[in-house]
KOLDOVEX-773798 format. One record per residue (C-alpha): residue in one letter; residue number from 0; chain; x, z, y. Coordinates in nm, 3 decimals. Each point is the difference from the previous one (the first is absolute). Example, Ala and Ser with C-alpha at 12.3 -4.5 7.8 and 13.67 -1.06 7.14 Angstrom:
<atoms>
ATOM  lumnu  miti  vonu        x        z        y
ATOM      a     0     A    1.230    0.780   -0.450
ATOM      s     1     A    0.137   -0.066    0.344
</atoms>
This chain:
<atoms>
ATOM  lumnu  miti  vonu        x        z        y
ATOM      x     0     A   -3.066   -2.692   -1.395
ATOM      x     1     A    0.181   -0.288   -0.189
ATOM      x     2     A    0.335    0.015   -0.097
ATOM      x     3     A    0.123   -0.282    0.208
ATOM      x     4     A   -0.158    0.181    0.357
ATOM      x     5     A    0.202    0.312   -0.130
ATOM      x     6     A    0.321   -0.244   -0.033
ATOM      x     7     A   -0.096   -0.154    0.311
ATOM      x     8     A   -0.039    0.404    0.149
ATOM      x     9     A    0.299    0.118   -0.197
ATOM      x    10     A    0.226   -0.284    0.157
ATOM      x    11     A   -0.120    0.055    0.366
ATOM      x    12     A    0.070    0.393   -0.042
ATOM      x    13     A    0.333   -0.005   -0.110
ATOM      x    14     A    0.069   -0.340    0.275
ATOM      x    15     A    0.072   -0.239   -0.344
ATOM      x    16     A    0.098   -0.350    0.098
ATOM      x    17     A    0.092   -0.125   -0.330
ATOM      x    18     A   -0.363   -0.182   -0.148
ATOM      x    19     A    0.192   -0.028   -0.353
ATOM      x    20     A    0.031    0.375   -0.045
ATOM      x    21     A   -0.127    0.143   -0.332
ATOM      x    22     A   -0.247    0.292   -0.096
ATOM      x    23     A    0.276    0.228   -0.119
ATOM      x    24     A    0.261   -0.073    0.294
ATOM      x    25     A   -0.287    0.066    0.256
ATOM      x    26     A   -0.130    0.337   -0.134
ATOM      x    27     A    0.386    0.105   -0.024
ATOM      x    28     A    0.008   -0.085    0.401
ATOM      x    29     A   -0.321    0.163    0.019
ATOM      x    30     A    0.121    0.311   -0.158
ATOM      x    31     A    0.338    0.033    0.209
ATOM      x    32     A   -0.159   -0.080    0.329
ATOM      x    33     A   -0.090    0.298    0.249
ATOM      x    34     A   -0.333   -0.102    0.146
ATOM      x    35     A   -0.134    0.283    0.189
ATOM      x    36     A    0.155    0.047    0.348
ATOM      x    37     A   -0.115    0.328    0.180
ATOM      x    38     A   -0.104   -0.041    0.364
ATOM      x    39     A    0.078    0.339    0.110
ATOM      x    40     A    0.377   -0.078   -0.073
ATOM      x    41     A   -0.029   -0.271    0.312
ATOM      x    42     A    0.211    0.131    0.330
ATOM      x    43     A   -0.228    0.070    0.334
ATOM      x    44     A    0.088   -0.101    0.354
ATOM      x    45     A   -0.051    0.270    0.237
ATOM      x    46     A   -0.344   -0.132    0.126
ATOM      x    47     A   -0.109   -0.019   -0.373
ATOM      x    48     A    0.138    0.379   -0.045
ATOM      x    49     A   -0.196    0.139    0.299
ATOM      x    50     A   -0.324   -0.240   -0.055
ATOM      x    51     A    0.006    0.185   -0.333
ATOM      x    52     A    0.046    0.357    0.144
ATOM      x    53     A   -0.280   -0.030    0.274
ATOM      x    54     A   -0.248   -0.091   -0.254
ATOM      x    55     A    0.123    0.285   -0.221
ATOM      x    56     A    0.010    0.199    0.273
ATOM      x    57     A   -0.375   -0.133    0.157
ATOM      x    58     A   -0.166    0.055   -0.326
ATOM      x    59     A    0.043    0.372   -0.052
ATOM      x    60     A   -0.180    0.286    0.075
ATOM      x    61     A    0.254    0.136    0.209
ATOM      x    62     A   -0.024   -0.318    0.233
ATOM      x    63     A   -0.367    0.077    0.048
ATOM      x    64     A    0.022    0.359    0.020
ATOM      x    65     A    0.261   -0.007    0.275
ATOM      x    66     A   -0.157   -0.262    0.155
ATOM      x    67     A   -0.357    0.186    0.010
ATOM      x    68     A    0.243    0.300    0.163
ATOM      x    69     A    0.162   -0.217    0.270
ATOM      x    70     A   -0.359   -0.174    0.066
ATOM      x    71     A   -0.148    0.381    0.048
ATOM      x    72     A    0.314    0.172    0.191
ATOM      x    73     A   -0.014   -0.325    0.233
ATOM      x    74     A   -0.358    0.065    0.101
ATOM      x    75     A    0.013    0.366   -0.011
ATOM      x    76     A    0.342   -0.028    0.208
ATOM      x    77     A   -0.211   -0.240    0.264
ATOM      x    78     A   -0.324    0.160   -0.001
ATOM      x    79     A    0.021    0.403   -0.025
ATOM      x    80     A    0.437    0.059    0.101
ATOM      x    81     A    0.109   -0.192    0.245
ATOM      x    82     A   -0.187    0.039    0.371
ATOM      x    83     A    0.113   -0.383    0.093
ATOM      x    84     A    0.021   -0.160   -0.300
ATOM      x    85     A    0.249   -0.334   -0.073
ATOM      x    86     A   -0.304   -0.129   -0.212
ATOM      x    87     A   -0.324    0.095    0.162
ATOM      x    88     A   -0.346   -0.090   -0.227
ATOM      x    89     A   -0.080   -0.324   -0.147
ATOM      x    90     A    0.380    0.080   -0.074
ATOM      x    91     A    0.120   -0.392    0.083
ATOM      x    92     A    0.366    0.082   -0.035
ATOM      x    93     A   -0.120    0.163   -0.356
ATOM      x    94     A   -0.157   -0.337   -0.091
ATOM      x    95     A    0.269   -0.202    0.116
ATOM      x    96     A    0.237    0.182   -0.253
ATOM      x    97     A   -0.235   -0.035   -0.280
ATOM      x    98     A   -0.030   -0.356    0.079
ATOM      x    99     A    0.367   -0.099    0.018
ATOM      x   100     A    0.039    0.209   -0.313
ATOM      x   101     A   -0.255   -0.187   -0.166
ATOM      x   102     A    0.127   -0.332    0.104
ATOM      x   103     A    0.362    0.089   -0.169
ATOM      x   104     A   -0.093    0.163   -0.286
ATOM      x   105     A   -0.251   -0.240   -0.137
ATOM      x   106     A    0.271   -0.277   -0.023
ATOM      x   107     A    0.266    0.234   -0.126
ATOM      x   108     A   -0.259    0.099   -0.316
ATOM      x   109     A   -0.134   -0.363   -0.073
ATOM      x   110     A    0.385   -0.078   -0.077
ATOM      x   111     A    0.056    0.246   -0.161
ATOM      x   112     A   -0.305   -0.115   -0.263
ATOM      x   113     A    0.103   -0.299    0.024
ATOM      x   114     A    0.337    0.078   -0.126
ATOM      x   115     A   -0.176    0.227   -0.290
ATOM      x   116     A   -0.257   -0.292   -0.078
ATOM      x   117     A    0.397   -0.229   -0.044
ATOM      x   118     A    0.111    0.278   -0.255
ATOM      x   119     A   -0.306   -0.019   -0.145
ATOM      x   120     A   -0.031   -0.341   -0.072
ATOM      x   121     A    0.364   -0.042   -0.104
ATOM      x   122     A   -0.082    0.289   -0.235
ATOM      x   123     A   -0.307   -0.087   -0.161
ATOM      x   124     A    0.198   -0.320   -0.048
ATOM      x   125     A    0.295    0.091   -0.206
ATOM      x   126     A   -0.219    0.234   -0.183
ATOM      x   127     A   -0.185   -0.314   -0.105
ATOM      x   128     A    0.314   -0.223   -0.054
ATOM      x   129     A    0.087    0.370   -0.232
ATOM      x   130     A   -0.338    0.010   -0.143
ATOM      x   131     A    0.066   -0.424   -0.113
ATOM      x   132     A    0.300    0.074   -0.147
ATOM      x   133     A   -0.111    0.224   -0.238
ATOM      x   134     A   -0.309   -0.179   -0.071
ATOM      x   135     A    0.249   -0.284   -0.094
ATOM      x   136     A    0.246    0.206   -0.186
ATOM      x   137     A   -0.293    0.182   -0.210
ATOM      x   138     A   -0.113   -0.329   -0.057
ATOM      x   139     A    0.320   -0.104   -0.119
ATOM      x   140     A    0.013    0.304   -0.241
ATOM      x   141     A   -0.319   -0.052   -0.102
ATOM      x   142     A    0.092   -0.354   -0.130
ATOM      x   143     A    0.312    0.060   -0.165
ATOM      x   144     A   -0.168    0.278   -0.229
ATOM      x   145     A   -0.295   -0.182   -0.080
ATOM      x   146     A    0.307   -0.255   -0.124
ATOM      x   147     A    0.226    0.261   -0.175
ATOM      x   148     A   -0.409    0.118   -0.180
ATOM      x   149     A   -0.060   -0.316   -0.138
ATOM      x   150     A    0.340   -0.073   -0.145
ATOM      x   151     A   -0.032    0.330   -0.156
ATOM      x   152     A   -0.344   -0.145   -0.122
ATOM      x   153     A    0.120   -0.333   -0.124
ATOM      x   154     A    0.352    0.198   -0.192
ATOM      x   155     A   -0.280    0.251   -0.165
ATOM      x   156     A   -0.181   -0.323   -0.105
ATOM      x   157     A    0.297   -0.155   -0.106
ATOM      x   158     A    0.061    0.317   -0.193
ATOM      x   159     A   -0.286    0.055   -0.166
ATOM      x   160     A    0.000   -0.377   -0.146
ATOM      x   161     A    0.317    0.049   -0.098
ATOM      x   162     A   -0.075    0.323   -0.206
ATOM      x   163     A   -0.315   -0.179   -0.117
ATOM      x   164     A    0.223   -0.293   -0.164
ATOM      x   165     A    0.272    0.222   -0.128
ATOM      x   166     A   -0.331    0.199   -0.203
ATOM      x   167     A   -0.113   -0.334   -0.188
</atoms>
C-alpha cells in the first residue's frame, strides 16, 4: 500500500479535515485516537431484548427437549387419557398451535441475526480501522529507525575518515 493511500486512510480514520497536516502531527492523532467501539456496549429496546432471548431460548436443547415432551403428552393426553378428547386425531388444534408458533418465532429469530450480523459488521470494522492503525504506526516506526540506522552509518563513516586522517 503506498504511503499516500495510508495518509489518505489515516486521515479518514481519525475524521482529519485539514489536507496540510504533516506525517508526524497525523501519527500523533493516530496514536491518541480510540478507534475500536464495541457493539455489545449499544442499549436494546425491549423488542431487541426479547428477539434476542427467543432465539437464545429456541436454539437450545432444552427448547427441543420440552418441546418433543409437550408434542408427546399432547398426543398421549388426546389419544390414550381423555375419553372425549379437546383435540381428537389429525390433532388440527395441535397444528394450528405449531403453526402460529412458527409464524412468530421465525420473525422474532431473523431479527435477532440480523441485529448479530449489525454487531458483526460494525466489529469486523473497527477491528480493521485497529488493524490500519497499527499497520501505519509500525510503518511509521519502521521508517524512523531505518533513519536513526543510517545516521549512525554515515557518523561511523564520518568517524572512521576522521581517525584515518588523524593516522597520516
Amino acid at each position: 500500500m503506498s504511503r499516500k493511500l495510508k495518509t489518505a486512510l489515516a486521515k479518514k480514520i481519525i475524521n482529519v479535515t485539514d489536507e496540510n497536516i504533516d506525517d508526524e502531527a497525523l501519527i500523533h492523532a493516530l496514536l491518541e485516537e480510540e478507534i475500536y467501539v464495541n457493539p455489545e456496549t449499544d442499549s436494546l429496546t425491549f423488542g431487541e431484548k426479547a428477539a434476542d432471548s427467543l432465539a437464545k431460548f429456541a436454539g437450545s436443547w432444552l427448547f427441543i427437549i420440552s418441546f418433543c415432551l409437550f408434542l408427546a403428552g399432547w398426543i398421549i393426553i388426546n389419544l390414550f387419557v381423555l375419553f372425549d378428547p379437546f383435540d381428537p386425531y389429525p390433532f388440527i388444534l395441535l397444528n394450528l398451535i405449531l403453526s402460529c408458533l412458527a409464524s412468530i418465532q421465525a420473525p422474532l429469530i431473523m431479527m435477532s441475526q440480523n441485529r448479530q450480523e449489525e454487531k458483526d459488521r460494525r466489529r469486523a470494522e473497527g477491528d480493521y480501522k485497529v488493524s490500519l492503525k497499527s499497520e501505519i504506526i509500525i510503518e511509521d516506526i519502521h521508517h524512523k529507525l531505518d533513519r536513526i540506522i543510517s545516521l549512525q552509518q554515515s557518523a561511523q563513516s564520518e568517524n572512521t575518515v576522521t581517525e584515518v586522517e588523524k593516522e597520516r
